[in-house]
Phi, psi and omega in degrees: 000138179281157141315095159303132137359273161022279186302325179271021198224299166332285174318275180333309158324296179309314190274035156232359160271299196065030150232125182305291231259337158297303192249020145303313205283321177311293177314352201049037162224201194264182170309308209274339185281323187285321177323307170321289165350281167330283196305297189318302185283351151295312173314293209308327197267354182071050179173144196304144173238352192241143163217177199259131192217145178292125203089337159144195205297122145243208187250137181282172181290313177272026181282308195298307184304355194267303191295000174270327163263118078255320209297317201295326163304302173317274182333326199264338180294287174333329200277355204280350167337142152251033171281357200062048146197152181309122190310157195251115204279321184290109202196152224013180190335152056355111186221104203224138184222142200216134171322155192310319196266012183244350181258312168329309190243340169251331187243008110019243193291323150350289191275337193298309185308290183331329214263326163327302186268359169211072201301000173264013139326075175241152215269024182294138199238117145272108222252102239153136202236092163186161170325157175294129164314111148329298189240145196232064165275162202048103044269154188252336178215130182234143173207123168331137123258120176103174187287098183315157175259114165227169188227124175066030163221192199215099179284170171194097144345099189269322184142195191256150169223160148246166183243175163255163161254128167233172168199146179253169228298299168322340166319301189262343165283340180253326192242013179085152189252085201324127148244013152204172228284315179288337166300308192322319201295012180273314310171130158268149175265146187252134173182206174281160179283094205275356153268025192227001192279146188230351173241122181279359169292323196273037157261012199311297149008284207288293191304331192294295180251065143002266183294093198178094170301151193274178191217337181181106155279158184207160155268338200277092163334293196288359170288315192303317189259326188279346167303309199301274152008318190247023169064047171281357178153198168246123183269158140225120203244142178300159201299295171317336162287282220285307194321351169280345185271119164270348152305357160271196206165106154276127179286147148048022179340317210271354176249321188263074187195134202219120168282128158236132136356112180251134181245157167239149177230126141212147177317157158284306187310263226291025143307315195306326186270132192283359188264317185303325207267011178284325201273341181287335175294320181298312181257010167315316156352258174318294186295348167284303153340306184242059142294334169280335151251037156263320211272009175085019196244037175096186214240157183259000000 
């Protein structure tokens, strides 16, 4: 049996999802037809192109190689306009997940920008605070805090950030104004849930002040700055967050203050897609952009 367009243009679908029923619902077809699909073009090429990865579908070695002809079928289709100008290569899904506040504030606007000049452009942000995944299937870009260990990827230094102690104003007005490290242990702390923290880097707090009880945990970063803000305690919060607010007031800057990373992980195969590597440029962008207020030195 030959190899269809068809088939190699399904496989492709399927392998930016790594789900039958995603990229059914892309494609306007059933489960069972892409299912169909698959097996033809494994009979046709002799050989497994998918394999079962925890979260659904990756790619075999010749998978990869079947989808490296599907993207060049995808460039020859896409060219077949009657606009008289060339098709916009930057175009369909994304797919990426980044701590709450770096998808807020840095791949946001990133992407926001980006998709004005390239409106066939779509974006998905999941938003989670843990280590890079060993296997990412359906995902195409992940960013990080600290350096990833990773295998069959691809890293990147997005830049730097720092975090704080803030407390508001009304906070410090009723409960007094720490004026060294050790007062804080009169004060509870808003921060992360510390049997739920999945990055050890984001332990700094506990390490920094031990003894300091917690006053309201959260996974969510923004419960962490509207706690602190509605006076739950004292956060430590990135810098680029709290420094927006005036109604905080950062502590003990030259002692309580902690730099982290920001990392990008991406597969090789979707670098190869001109839409994964615009939106990974986009946001190197941006973070170059706001660097001074990752680095706590005000909000841009």
């Amino acid at each position: 049996m030959d190899t269809t367009p068809n088939d190699l243009l399904v496989l492709l679908t399927v392998s930016r999802s790594a789900k039958f029923t995603t990229a059914a619902a892309t494609l306007g077809l059933n489960h069972t037809t892409i299912s169909r699909r698959i097996a033809a073009l494994e009979k046709a090429l002799g050989g497994r192109v998918l394999s079962r990865a925890a979260g659904g579908w990756e790619l075999t070695q010749l998978g990869t190689e079947a989808v490296r002809v599907a993207e060049q079928v995808e460039d020859a289709v896409r060219g077949l306009g009657d606009s008289g100008r060339a098709p916009d290569p930057i175009t369909g899904v994304v797919r990426m997940t980044a701590t709450d506040g770096f998808s807020a504030y840095v791949a946001a606007p990133a992407v926001t920008k980006l998709r004005r000049q390239h409106p066939g452009l779509s974006v998905e942000i999941v938003t989670v605070t843990r280590q890079a995944l060993q296997q990412r299937s359906g995902l195409d870009i992940e960013v990080v805090v600290g350096e990833p260990q990773v295998h069959r990827a691809e890293a990147f230094k997005l830049g730097d950030y720092e975090l704080g102690m803030y407390a508001s104003r009304d906070y410090l007005s009723e409960h007094g104004t720490p004026a060294t490290v050790e007062e804080l242990v009169e004060h509870r702390l808003v921060y992360f849930v510390d049997s739920m923290l999945q990055v050890d880097d984001l332990d700094a707090p506990r390490r920094l002040v031990p003894t300091m009880k917690d006053g309201l945990s959260s996974t969510n970063v923004f419960i962490h700055v509207e706690a602190t803000r509605a006076g739950a305690g004292i956060g430590f919060l990135p810098c680029f967050m709290g420094d927006l607010h005036d109604d905080l007031v950062r502590l003990l800057p030259e002692s309580l203050s902690e730099r982290l990373p920001y990392w990008m992980v991406l597969r090789p195969d979707s670098m190869r897609r001109p839409a994964v590597a615009a939106v990974a440029q986009a946001l190197r962008d941006q973070a170059v952009a706001h660097e001074a207020a990752l680095l706590g030195h005000g909000a841009q």
